[in-house]
N, C-alpha and C positions, 0 to 999 in steps of 0.2 A: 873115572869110573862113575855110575850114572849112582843116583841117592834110592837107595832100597828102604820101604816102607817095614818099619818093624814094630810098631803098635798104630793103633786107628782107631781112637774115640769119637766120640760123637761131635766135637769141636775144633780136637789137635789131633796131628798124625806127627811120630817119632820118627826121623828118618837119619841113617848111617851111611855115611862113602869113605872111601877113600880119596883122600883131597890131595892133590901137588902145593905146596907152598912155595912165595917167590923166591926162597932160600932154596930149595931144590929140595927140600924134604919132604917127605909125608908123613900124612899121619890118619888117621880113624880120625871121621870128625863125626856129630851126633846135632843133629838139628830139630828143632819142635816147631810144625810148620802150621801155621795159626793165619787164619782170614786177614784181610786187613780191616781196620776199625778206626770208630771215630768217639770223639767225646766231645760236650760241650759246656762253658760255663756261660748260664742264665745271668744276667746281670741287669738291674732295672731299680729305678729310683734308689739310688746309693744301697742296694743290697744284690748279693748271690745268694743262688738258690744249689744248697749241695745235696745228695739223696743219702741219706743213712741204708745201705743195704746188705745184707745179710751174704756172707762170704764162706760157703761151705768147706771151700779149700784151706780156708784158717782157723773155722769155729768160728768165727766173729762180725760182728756189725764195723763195716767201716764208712768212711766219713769221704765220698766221692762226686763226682759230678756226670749228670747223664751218658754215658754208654755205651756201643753194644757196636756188631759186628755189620762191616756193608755187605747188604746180601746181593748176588748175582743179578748183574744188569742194572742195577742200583748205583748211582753216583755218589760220592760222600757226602756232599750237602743234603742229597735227598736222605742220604741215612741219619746226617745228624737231624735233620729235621724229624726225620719219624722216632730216634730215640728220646730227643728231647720231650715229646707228647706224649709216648706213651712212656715214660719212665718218671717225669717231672710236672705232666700236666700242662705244661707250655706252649705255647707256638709263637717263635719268633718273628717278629717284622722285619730286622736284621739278621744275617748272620756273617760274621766276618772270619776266615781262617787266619788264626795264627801262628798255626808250627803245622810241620807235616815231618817225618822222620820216622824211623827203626826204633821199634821199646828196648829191644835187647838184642842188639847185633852180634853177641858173642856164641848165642845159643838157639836162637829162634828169626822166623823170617818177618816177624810181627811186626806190621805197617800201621801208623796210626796220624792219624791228623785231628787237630785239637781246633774248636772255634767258642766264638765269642756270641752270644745271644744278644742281643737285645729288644726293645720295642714287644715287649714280652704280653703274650695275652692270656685266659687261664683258659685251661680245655681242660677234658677230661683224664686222668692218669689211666693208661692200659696196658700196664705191667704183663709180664708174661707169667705164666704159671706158677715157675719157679723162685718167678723173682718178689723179694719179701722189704719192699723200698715206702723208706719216710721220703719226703721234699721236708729240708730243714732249711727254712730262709735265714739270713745272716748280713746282719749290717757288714758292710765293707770295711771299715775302721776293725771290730772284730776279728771277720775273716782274716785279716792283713796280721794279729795279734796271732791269731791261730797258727799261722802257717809258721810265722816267726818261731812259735814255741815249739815247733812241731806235733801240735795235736793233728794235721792234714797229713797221712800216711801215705795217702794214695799220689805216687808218682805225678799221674794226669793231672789231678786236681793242684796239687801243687805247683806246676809247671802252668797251666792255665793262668791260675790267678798270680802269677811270679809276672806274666807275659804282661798280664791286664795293667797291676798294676805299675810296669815300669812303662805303659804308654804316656 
């Protein structure tokens, strides 16, 4: 049975089928079907740069690394590039991919690939409207404490610097 849309915001659309499983059952299944997306960790003379920004869906400021959604006809390096600058102020002289995979394969189709910055230069930050972002630089040695104790929330960001650090 084909996936009927049954809400449609402005980013994610909800969608319900009826699904065959390899065991021969079925079941209703409910999926939240979201762009694919990138993120990036800045890394440049022994520090990362993560972005303090404001997360309407929790109340809260959290502790991330640049961001945001590939838009149509856009490659994902062209996207990390364009998120890193306008979210972080940076523009990379490298960028390296380190993971590409599913955020939550149980419930959503959300595609995301993570990379590495380096050779970093400072530009201008051009946030979007909405978006209410610190850049908070951070010694490495730090950050590595950080994650440990888990003050780093954000899934990405952790995973990023998990990567970096075990090269």
């Amino acid at each position: 049975m084909p996936w009927e849309t049954v809400y449609k915001g402005r980013r994610v659309s909800v969608e319900i089928s009826q699904v065959s499983l390899p065991n021969g059952k079925t079941m209703t299944a409910e999926r939240v079907v979201f762009p694919r997306v990138v993120s990036v960790l800045p890394v440049d003379s022994g520090e990362v740069y993560f972005i303090k920004q404001y997360r309407p869906a929790l109340g809260i400021y959290t502790l991330e690394i640049p961001s945001g959604v590939v838009d149509e006809g856009e490659s994902p390096e062209e996207a990390a590039r364009r998120e890193l600058e306008e979210e972080a102020g940076l523009r990379a002289g490298r960028l390296s991919k380190i993971f590409e995979g599913y955020v939550s394969p149980g419930y959503s189709t959300e595609y995301a690939y993570i990379y590495i910055a380096t050779q970093l230069e400072k530009t201008a930050q051009a946030p979007e409207d909405y978006e209410i972002i610190e850049v908070i630089p951070v010694k490495l040695e730090e950050a590595k404490r950080m994650l440990i104790s888990g003050e780093i929330k954000d899934m990405r960001a952790s995973l990023a610097l998990s990567l970096y650090l075990l090269k």
